[in-house]
C-alpha positions in Angstrom: 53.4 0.9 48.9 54.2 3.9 47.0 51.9 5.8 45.8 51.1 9.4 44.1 48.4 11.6 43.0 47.8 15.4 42.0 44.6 17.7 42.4 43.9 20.7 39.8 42.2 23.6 42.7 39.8 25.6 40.9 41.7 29.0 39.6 44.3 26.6 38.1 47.0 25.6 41.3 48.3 22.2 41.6 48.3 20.1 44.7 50.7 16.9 44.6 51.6 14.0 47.0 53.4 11.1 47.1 52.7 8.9 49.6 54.3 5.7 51.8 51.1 3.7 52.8 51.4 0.2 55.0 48.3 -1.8 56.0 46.2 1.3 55.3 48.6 3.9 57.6 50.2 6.7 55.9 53.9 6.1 57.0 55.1 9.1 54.7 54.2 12.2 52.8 55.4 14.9 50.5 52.5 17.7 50.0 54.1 20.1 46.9 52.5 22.4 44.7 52.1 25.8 43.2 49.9 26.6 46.1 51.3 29.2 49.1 51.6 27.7 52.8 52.7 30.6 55.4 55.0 29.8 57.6 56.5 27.9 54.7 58.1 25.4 57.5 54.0 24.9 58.2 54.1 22.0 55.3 56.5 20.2 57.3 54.7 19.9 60.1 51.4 19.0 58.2 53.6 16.2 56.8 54.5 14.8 60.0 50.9 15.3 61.2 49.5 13.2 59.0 52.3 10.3 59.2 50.6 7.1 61.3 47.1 8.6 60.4 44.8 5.5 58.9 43.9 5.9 54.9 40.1 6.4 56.5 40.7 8.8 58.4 38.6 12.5 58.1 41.6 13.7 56.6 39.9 17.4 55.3 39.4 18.2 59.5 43.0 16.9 60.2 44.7 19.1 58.2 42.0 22.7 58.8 42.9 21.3 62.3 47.0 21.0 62.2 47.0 24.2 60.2 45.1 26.4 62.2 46.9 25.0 65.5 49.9 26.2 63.9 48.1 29.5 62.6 49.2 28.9 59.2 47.8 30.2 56.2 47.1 28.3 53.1 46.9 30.3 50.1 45.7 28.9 46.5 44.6 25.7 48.1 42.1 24.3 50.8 42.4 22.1 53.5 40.4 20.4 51.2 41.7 20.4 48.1 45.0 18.4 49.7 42.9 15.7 51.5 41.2 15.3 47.8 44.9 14.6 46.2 45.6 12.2 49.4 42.4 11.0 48.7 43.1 10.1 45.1 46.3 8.8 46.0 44.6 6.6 48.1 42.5 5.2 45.9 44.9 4.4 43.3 45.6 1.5 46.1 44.3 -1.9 44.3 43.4 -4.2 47.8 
């Protein structure tokens, strides 16, 4: 199943996703926004982090985790404020 979602950060960036979600796995994901990510090939390598994680998962530790592993730098967003729009993407999923 498809599915989509955006978060408004506080100081006015925008966090999207679209999502590919099977049996309660992400299978695939698109993170874009007007937020920063440094190294910019640092989103893609979120992305594929988070592919086969379960909808349940902590996803706001995942992604501080993958990031710093990577020693990227989010700017205008927060680990956070991406699991949120995953999050509501997630729960836009009628069982």
């Amino acid at each position: 199943m498809r599915v989509e979602a955006e978060h408004k950060v506080a100081g006015g960036k925008l966090v999207r996703v679209e999502l590919e979600v099977e049996e309660g796995v992400i299978k695939r994901i698109k993170i874009t926004g007007d937020f920063f990510l440094y190294p910019e090939e640092a989103v893609f390598k979120l992305e594929e982090a988070l592919k086969g994680v379960r909808a349940s998962s902590e996803l706001e530790k995942l992604i501080e985790h993958e990031l710093s592993k990577q020693g990227a730098e989010l700017l205008g967003a927060s680990p956070a404020d991406i699991a949120t729009a995953i999050n509501k993407a997630l729960t836009s999923i009628k069982p």
